[in-house]
N, C-alpha and C positions, 0 to 999 in steps of 0.2 A: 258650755255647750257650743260657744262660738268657735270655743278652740278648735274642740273635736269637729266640729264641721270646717273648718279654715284644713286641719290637717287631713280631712278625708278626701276634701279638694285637690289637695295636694299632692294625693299617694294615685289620684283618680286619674290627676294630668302626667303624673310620672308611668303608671301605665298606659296611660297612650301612647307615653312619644315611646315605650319600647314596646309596643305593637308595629308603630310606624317603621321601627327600626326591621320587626324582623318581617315585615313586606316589601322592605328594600330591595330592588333588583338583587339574585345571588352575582356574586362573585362572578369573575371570568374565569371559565375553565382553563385550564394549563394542560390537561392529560383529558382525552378521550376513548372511551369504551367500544369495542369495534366487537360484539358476539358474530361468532360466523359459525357453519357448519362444516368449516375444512382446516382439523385442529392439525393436517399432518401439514399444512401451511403455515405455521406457527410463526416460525423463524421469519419467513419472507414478510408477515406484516410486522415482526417486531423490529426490521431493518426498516422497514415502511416508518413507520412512527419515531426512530431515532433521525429520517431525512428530515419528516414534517417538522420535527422538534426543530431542528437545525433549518429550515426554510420559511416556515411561517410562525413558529413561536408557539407551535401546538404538538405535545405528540398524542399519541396512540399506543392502548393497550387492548391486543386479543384477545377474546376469552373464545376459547375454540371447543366445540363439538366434534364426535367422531357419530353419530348415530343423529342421521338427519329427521326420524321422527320425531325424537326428544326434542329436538334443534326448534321444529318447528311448533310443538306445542309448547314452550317456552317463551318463543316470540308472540306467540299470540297471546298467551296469557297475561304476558310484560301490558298487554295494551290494556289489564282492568287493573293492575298492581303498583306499586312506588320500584317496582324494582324493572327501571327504563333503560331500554340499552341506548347511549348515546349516536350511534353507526352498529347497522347489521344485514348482514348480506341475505338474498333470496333467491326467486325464482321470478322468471319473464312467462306472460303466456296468462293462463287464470290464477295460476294461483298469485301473484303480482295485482290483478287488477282482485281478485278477492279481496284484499286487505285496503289497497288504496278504496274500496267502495264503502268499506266500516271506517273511514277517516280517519286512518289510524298513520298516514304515509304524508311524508312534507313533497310538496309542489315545487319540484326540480327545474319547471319550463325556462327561468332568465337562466340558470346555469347552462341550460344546454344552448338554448339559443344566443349567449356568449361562447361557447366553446366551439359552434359551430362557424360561427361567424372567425374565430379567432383559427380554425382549421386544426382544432384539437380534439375532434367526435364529427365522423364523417355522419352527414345529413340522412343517410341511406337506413342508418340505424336507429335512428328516431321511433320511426313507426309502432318498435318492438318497444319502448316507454310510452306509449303517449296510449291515455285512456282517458277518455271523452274530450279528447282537444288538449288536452295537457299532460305534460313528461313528469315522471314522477324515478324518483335515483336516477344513478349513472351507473356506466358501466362498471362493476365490480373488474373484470375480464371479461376478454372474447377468443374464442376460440374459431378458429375456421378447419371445415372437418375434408380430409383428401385419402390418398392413400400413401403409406409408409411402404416402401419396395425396399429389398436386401440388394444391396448394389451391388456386390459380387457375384450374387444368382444371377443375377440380369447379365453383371459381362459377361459370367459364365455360359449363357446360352444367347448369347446376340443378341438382348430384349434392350430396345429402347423407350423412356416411360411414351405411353401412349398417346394421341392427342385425339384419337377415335373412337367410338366403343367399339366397333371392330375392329383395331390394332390390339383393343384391352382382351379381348375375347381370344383372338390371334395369341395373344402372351401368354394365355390360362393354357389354351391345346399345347403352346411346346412344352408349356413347365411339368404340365402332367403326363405328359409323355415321358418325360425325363425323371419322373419319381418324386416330382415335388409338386409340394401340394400347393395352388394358386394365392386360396384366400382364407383368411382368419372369420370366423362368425363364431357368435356364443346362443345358448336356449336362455341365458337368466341375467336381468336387467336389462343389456343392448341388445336384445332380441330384434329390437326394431328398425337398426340402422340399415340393414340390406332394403327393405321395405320403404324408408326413406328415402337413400339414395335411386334406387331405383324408380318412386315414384315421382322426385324432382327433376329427374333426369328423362322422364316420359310427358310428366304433364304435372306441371308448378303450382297450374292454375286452378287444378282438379284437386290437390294437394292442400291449398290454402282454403278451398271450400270445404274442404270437406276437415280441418281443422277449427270451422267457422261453426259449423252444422248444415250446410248450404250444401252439402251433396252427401250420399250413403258409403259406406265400406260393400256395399254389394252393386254399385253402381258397375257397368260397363268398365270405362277407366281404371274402377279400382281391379277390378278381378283380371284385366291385364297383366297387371302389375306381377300381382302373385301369381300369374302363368309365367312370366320373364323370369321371376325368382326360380319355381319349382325348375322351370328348363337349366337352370344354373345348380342347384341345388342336383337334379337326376344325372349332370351332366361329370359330376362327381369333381367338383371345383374347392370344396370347402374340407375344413377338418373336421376331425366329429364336434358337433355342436359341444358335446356332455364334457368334452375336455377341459381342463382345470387348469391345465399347463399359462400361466400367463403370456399373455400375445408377445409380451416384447422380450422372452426368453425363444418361444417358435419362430419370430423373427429372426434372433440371432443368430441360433443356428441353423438355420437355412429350411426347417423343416417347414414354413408357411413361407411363400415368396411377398406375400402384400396384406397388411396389415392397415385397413379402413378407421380412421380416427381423428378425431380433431389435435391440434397441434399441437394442446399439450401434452402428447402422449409423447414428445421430445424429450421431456425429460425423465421417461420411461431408458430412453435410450441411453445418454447422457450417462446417468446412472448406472450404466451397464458398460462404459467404458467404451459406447459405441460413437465414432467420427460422423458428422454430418458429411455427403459428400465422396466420404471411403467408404463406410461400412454401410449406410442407409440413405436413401435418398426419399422423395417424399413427389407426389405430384398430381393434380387437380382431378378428379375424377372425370372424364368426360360425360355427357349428353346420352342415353340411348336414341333419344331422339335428335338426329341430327339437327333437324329443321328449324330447332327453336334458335332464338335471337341472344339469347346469352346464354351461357354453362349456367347450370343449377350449382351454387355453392353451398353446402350445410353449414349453417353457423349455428354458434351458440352463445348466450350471454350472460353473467348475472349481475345480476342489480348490487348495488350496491348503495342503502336508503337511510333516511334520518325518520326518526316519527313524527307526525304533525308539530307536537309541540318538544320538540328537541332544542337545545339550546343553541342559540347564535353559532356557536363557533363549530356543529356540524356541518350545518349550511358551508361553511368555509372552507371545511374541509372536504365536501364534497367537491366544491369550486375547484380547491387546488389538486385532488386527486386526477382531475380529466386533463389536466396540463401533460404540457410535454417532458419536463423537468420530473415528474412524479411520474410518469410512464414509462421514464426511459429505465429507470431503477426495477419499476416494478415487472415489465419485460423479462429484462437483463439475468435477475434474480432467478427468474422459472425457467427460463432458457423458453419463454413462448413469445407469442404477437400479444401486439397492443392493442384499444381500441384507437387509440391517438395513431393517425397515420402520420406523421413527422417523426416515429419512435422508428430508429433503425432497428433490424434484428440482426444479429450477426449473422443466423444459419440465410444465408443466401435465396432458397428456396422460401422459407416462410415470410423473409422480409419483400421476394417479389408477389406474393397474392395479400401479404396486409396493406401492400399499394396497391393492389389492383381491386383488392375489396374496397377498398376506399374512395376509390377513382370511378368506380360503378359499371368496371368492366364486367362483373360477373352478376347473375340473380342472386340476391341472398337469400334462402331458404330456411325459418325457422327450426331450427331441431324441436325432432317428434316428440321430444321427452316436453320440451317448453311447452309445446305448441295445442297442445291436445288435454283437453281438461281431464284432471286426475282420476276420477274415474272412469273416462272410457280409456285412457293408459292402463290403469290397474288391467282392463279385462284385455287389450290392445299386447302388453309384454306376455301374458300367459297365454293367449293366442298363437305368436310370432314363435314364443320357445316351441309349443306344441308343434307347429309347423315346421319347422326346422328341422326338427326330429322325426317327423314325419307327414312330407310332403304332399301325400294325400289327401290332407285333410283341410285344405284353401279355402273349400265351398263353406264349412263346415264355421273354420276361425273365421271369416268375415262377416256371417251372419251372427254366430256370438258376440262379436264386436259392434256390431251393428243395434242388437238389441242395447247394450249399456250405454250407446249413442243415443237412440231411442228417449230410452227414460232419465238419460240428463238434457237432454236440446227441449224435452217436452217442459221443463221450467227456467231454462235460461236462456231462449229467445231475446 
């Protein structure tokens, strides 16, 4: 009996120590999981992760989506499941602070405020991470949103890019005069960028409140706005909304003269065998309203985040992502801007407003798609198409809009 108890002892502590063993810290990662929802991006983060490999002794594997609904209930359900993505890209705005409030999002604040201090994430962009006092990801990319113009239309009629809204107004009357049609807009998804720029470019402040819940879509201000639109809109400046024709094909040949987009629509260009410089040029939207103190800039961001309990060496690689060294690659690769303002761009034009965003010459203005909680967007893009298509109806889409405002601000105060 002594034995069998001497040996049951024995089997008892040999079980613990390989208990002990497998709560041992895991291993250090070598290769990192990057899920994102931009699988035609594929290539660029798979260069991404052979620099990392070769820079910090970490690489990177994407697993990419094309259907960003999937995208997203995938991530969230990652947060009740064993199957965690190590890095995964999102959205700035609610849906960003949604997830960071279920604690599902690791606490980025020493990364940023090393990289700022280190002048690799200008300060200016903070604001748009920081929920309750703390930064949470980095910048995935940023995009700054202007206007694309056909540089041969332009020589062709003596248009210089604008620095006024009535120089830009002044450019629409010759170009339509001449048989060309001013501006690109669409009725389905970016339905809302006329509506933005326009109402960045009237009143910023009206703009951020009423992204907050702090003012109406039937507010004074706003129903401005979509009078200055309809007057552009009657004034017959635009293509038909319904058109299919991709923008940076109506660019090319000359049938749209100016083409409203963030930067990365470069490589819409690019791809089409068009010169920066010769064939397209690009340049900062101006102000309707004169009087304000800086240009409204549209920008855009996305995160790029680790989850709460991610392992050591995302945090790392979040670190070394926001460098300059990992920026200049990542740039270079898309043919777009950085968030890192030390990151040159070669196209000229885009590399002087990622300094001048940086440098806090211009307003930055959250894009409407970020900015504006997903359900009053849902009703916000069906509105805007509607209106675009037919401009009559102003009174009508703002108070629709206004109601699905309504019944989300009334529980998210």
């Amino acid at each position: 009996m002594r034995t069998l108890a001497a040996l049951g002892l024995t089997m008892t502590l040999a079980l613990a120590a390989c208990g002990d063993d497998a709560a041992a810290p895991e291993q250090k990662k070598s290769e990192l999981s990057l899920y994102n929802d931009k699988g035609a991006w594929s290539k660029y983060f798979q260069d991404m992760g052979a620099l990392s490999k070769q820079q910090i002794s970490l690489s990177m594997k994407p697993v990419g989506y094309t259907d960003s609904a999937q995208y997203q209930a995938f991530i969230k359900a990652s947060f009740r499941t064993d199957v965690k993505p190590d890095l995964f890209t999102w959205q700035t705005g609610g849906m960003l602070e949604e997830i960071v409030k279920q604690k599902q999002v690791a606490d980025t604040t020493a990364v940023w405020q090393e990289a700022i201090k280190a002048g690799d994430l200008p300060q200016d962009l903070a604001p748009y991470y920081t929920i309750g006092g703390k930064q949470y990801c980095v910048p995935l990319n940023v995009a700054y949103w202007g206007m694309f113009y056909n540089k041969p239309v332009f020589d062709q009629h003596k248009i210089k890019p604008p620095v006024t809204w009535d120089e830009l107004i002044q450019a629409a009357d010759k170009l339509k005069k001449a048989g060309v049609t001013p501006f690109y807009h669409t009725s389905v998804l970016f339905s809302f960028v006329w509506f933005e720029q326009l109402m960045a470019g009237m009143d910023p402040d009206l703009y951020d409140r009423l992204s907050t819940g702090k003012a109406k879509y039937t507010d004074p201000g706003v129903v401005a706005v979509m009078d200055k639109w309809k007057q552009l809109l009657d004034a017959g400046y635009f293509v038909n909304a319904g058109d299919k024709t991709d923008p940076a094909d109506l660019l090319k040949t000359g049938k749209t003269a100016m083409v409203s987009f963030g930067t990365f629509f470069t490589t819409s260009m690019t791809t089409r065998a068009m010169v920066s410089g010769k064939d397209y040029g690009f340049f900062v939207i101006p102000n309707v309203n004169a009087s304000l103190p800086k240009t409204s800039v549209i920008f855009e961001s996305g995160p790029l985040c680790a989850l709460q309990k991610s392992p050591q060496e995302s945090m790392q690689y979040l670190k070394w992502w926001t460098t300059a060294s990992a920026q200049e690659k990542w740039a270079a690769s898309r043919g777009d801007v950085s968030a890192n303002p030390k990151v040159t761009v070669k196209d000229a034009a885009l590399d002087a407003i990622t300094k001048d965003a940086g440098s806090g010459k211009y307003r930055l203005v959250n894009r409407y798609f970020e900015a504006t909680p997903p359900p009053i967007l849902t009703a916000a893009l069906d509105g805007f198409g509607k209106f675009v298509s037919d401009p009559s109806t102003g009174k009508e889409v703002l108070e629709t809009i206004q109601k699905a405002a309504d019944e989300y601000w009334s529980t998210h105060q």
